[in-house]
N, C-alpha and C positions, 0 to 999 in steps of 0.2 A: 504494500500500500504506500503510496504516494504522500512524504508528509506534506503540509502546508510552508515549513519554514524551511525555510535554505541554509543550505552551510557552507562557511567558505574554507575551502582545502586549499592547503600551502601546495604548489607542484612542481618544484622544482625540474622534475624532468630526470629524476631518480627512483630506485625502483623500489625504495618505501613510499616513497610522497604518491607515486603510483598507486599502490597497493590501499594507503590509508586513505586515499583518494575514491575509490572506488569501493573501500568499504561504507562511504559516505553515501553514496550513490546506493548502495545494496541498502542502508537502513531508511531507505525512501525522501533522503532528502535531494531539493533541486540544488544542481551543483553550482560553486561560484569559484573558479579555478583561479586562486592569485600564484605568479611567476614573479619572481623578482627579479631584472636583469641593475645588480649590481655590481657593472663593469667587471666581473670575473676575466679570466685570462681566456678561456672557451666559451663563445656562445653556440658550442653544438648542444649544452644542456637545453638551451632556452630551445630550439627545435624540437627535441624530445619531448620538451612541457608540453609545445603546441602541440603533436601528435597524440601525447597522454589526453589533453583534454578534450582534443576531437573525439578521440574513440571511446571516452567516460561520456560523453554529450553532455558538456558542460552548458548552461544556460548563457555562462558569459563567461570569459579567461579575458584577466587583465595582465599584460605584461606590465610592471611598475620599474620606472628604472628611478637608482639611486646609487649613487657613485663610491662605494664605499673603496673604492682602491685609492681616492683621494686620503685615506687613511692610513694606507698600507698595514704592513702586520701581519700579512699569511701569502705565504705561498701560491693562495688561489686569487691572489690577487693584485700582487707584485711579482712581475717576469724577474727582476732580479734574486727568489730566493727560490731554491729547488725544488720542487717534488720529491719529498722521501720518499727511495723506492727498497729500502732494507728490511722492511716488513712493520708490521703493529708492534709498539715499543709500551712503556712503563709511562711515559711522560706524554704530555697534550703535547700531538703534532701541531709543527708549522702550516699545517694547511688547516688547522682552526682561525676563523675568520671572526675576529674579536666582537661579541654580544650579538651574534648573527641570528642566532634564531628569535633574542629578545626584539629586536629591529624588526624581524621579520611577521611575528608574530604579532605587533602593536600595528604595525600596519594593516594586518588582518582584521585586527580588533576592529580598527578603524574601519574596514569596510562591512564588517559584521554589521556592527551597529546604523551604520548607515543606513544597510539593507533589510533590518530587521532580523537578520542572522542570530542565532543564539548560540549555535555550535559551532567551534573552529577546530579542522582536522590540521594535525601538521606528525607526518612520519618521525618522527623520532624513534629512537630505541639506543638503549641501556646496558646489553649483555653481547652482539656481535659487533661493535663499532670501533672507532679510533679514541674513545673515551673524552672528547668534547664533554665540559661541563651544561652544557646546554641541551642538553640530552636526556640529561637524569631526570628522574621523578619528582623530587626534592625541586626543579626548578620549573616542570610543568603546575606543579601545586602553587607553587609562589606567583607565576604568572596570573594562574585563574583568580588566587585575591588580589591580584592588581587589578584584574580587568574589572573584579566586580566595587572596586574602589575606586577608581578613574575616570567610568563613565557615568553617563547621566543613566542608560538603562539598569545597571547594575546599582544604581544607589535609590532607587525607582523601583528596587526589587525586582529586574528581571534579568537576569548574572549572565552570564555569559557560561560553557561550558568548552575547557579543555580538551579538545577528545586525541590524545594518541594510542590508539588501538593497539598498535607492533609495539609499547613500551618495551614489553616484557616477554617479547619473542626473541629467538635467535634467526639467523640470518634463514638457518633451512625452515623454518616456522613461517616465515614470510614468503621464500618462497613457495610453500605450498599451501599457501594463502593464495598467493597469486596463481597457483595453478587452477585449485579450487572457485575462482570466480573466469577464469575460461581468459586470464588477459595474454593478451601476447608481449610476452616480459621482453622479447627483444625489441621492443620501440623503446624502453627506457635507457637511459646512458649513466653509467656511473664514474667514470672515471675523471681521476684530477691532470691527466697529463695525455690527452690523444693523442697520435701518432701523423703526421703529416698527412695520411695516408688516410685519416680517418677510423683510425681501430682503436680499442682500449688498448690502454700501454701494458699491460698484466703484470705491475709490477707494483704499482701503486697498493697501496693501503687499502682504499674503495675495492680494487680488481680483485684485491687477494680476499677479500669478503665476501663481494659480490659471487666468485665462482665456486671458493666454498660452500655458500650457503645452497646452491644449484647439487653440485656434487654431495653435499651431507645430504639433503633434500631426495634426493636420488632421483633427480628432473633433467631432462639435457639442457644444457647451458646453450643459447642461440646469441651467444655475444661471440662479435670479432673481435678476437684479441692479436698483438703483433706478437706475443709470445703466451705458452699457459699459464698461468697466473700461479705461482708457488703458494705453500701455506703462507698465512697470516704469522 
């Protein structure tokens, strides 16, 4: 059943944003696909957003751009600092993009309320990632009493609600999430370093997750990669 109010899904163009995307869409709500092109060093993600959201039938996808490489500070956003490609370490990688998903997510907000939105999806997860503090539970909780402190509708008594489904999934959990709703995972892009050539690098951080979570899963993996992607 069809609900009446909309929800706006974060869609990066990645294959949780994907996944929690279309979870959004299966709980009957109309979709409102926000993309952020935040001068990143690739805009092959923002293509995969648009294809994500054509094939979810988003009601409306906004690309918003916002310059955050005027800031620098990651990897994904200044050419000058590398892509670590020596696997998931102990320490936040340099491809953490300083307060991105709070940025991201207040802009959401902003459009939620706008629209009458109550629910906002945004893929996160907690147990197969690069350990981004922005990820954790502890920081989707703290967001949702912001939003219901900051806006007029949430102080109006009508709050806003955090929704990350995959929190507390592992990477193969999500993939067969995404098998289970019939999407075709290879329109998603993950990777922080494509190849001239246009292929995932399979070396990256993302890669070496992404193709795990495919092989734990026991699903064929339909990404091109310029190399197989080693463990994590």
């Amino acid at each position: 059943m069809t609900s009446q109010t909309p929800a706006v899904a974060l869609v990066s163009g990645g294959l949780d944003s994907m996944v929690s995307a279309a979870l959004a869409r299966e709980a009957g709500h109309p979709l409102l696909a926000l993309s952020i092109d935040y001068n990143q060093r690739h805009q092959v993600e923002l293509a995969a957003a648009r294809r994500i959201a054509a094939l979810l039938g988003a009601t409306r996808h906004v690309v918003l751009p916002i310059d955050l490489s005027a800031f620098g500070g990651s990897a994904l956003t200044d050419g000058s600092i590398d892509v670590p490609k020596d696997g998931v370490g102990d320490t936040i990688p340099v491809t953490y993009v300083p307060a991105r998903n709070t940025i991201f997510l207040s802009l959401a907000l902003g459009w939620a309320e706008a629209a009458g939105a109550r629910d906002l999806y945004v893929g996160v997860n907690a147990l197969d990632y690069s350990g981004y503090p922005d990820c954790r539970p502890e920081f989707i909780a703290g967001f949702e009493t912001l939003a219901e402190l900051a806006t007029k509708a949430g102080v109006e008594g009508a709050p806003f609600r955090i929704r990350a489904p995959l929190q507390h999934m592992t990477k193969a959990d999500i993939v067969r999430e995404g098998a289970r709703l019939g999407l075709d995972m290879g329109l998603s892009w993950s990777c922080y370093d494509p190849t001239p050539a246009g292929l995932h690098c399979g070396r990256c951080d993302s890669c070496r997750l992404r193709h795990k979570g495919f092989v734990d899963a026991g699903v064929d993996d339909p990404t091109a990669y310029a190399v197989v992607p080693p463990a994590p």
